[in-house]
C-alpha positions in Angstrom: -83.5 51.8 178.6 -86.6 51.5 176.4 -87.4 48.2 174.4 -88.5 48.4 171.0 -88.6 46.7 167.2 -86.7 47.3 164.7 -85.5 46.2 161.2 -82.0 44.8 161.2 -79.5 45.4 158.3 -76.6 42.6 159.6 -73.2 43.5 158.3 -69.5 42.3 158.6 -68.8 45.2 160.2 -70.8 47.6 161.9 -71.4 51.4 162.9 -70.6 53.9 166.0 -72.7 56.3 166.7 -72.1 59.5 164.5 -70.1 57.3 162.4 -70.2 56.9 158.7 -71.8 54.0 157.0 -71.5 54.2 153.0 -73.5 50.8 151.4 -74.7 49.8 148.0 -78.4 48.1 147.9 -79.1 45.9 145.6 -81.6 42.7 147.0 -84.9 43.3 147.5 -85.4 42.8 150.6 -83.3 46.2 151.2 -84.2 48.0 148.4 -87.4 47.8 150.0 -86.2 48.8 153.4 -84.4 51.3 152.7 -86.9 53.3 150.6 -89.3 52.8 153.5 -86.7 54.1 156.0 -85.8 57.0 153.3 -89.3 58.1 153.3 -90.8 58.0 156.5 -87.1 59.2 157.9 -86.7 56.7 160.2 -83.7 54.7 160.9 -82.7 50.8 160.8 -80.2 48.8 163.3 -77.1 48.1 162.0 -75.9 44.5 163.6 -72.2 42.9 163.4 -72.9 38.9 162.0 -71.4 36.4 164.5 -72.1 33.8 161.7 -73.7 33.9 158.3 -73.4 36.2 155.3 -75.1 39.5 154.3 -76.5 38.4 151.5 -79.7 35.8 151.8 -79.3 32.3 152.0 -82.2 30.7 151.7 -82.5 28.6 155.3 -79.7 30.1 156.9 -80.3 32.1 160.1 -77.8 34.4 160.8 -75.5 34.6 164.5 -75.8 38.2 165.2 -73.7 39.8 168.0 -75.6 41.0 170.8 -74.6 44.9 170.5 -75.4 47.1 167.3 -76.6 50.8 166.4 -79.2 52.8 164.8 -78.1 54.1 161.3 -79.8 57.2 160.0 -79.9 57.4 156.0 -78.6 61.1 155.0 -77.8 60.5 151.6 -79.6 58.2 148.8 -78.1 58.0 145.5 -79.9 56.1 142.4 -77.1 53.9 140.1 -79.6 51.8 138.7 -83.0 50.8 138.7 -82.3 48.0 141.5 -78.9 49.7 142.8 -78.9 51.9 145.4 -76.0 54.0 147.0 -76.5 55.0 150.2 -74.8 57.2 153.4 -75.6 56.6 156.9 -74.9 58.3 159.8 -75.0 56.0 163.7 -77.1 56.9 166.0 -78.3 55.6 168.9 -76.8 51.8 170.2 -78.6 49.0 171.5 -78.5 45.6 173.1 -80.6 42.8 170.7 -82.3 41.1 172.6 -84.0 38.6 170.1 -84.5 38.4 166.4 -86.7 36.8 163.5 -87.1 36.9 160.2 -90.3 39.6 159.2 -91.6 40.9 156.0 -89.7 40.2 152.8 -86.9 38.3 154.5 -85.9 41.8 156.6 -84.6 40.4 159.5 -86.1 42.3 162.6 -84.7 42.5 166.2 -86.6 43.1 169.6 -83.8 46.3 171.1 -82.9 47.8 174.2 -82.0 51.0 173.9 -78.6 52.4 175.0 -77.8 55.9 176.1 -76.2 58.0 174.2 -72.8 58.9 176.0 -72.5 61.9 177.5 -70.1 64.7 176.5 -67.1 64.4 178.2 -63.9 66.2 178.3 -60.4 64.5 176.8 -57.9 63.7 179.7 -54.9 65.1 179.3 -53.2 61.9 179.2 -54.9 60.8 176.4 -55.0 64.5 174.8 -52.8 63.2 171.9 -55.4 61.3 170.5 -57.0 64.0 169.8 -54.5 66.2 168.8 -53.5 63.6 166.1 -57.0 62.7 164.9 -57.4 66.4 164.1 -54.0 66.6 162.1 -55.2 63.6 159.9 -58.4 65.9 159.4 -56.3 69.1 158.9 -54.0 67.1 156.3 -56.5 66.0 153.8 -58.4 69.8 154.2 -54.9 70.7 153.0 -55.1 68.4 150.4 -58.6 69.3 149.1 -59.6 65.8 150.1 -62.2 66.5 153.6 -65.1 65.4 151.0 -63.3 61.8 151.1 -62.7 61.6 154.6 -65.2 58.8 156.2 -66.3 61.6 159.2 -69.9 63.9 159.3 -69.0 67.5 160.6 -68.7 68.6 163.3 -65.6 68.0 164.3 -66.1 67.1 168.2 -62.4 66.8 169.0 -62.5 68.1 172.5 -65.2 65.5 173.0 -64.0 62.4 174.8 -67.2 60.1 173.1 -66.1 61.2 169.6 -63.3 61.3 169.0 -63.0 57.3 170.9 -65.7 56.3 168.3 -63.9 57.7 165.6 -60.9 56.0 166.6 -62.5 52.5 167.4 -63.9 52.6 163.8 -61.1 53.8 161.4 -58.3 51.5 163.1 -57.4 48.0 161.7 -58.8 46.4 165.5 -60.0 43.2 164.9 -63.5 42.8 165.4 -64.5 41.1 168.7 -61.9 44.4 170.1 -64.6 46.4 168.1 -67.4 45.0 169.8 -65.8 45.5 173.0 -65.2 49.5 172.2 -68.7 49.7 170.9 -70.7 47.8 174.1 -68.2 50.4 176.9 -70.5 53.0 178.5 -67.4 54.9 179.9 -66.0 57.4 176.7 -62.6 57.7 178.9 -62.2 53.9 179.4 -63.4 53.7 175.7 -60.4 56.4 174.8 -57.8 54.4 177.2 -58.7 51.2 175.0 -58.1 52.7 172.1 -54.8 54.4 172.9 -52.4 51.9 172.4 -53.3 50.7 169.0 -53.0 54.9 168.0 -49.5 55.2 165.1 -46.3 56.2 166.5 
């Protein structure tokens, strides 16, 4: 793992890698950051808050959970003059491993780096998974609604890693189950995790 610094973007709820991340900007502090990141086409950690809010509080220091992921800004869409729109895609995850606040009130975090999975086959046993992830994407194609769905092409169905992250993010799982999925280094124990909470 390599250790490095990175600005921090806490949110309720975070990102998986290759996941979507859709966010309007509107304080400084992130206006700022994300222009930065925009420019220079670098990416910022996404980390889920233990305690505290997303927006500042002057004197409040955030709880931040000790797992989180590197968010890559694709798209950057202009509302207003201090609003931003913005689409993310995950990247690489990492362990924090300390944080303070840096320039402008950006918080920044000191990072291990985390591997990226590696691509793995889907077990037969958990096959259906799969099969019915890729008839959710098949219906809204159908419906002319892919543009909506919350998923970057490609479709990796037949990839263990994937299709578990896609899962761990778009069901209702409450959030310390989500942390759990995210931190698991194994994609097939990540898959047999996610299984059971899979629609009848």
């Amino acid at each position: 793992m390599s250790t490095s610094e990175i600005p921090l973007f806490p949110l309720q709820h975070g990102i998986y890698p290759d996941g979507m991340l859709q966010l309007q900007i509107f304080e400084v502090r992130y206006l700022d950051l994300i222009k930065r990141c925009h420019q220079t086409q670098t990416p910022f950690g996404v980390v889920w808050l233990k305690e505290g809010h997303e927006v500042q509080i002057p004197g409040e220091t955030p709880q931040l959970h000790p797992i989180g992921c590197m968010a890559h800004i694709r798209d950057v869409t202009t509302l207003q003059p201090a609003l931003l729109q913005i689409k993310c895609q995950g990247g690489i995850r990492f362990e924090l491993i300390k944080h303070e606040a840096g320039l402008y009130g950006v918080w920044m975090g000191e990072v291990n780096c985390i591997a990226m999975d590696e691509a793995t086959a889907i077990p037969a046993r958990y096959q259906a998974s799969a099969d019915l992830l890729g008839q959710w994407i098949v219906n809204a194609q159908q419906r002319g609604l892919e543009d909506q769905l919350p998923i970057f092409k490609p479709y990796q169905l037949d990839d263990c890693a994937w299709v578990s992250n896609r899962w761990a993010e778009i069901l209702p799982i409450a959030m310390n189950e989500k942390l759990k999925l995210l931190s698991l280094t194994d994609p097939v124990e990540r898959l047999a995790q996610v299984h059971p909470y899979l629609p009848d």
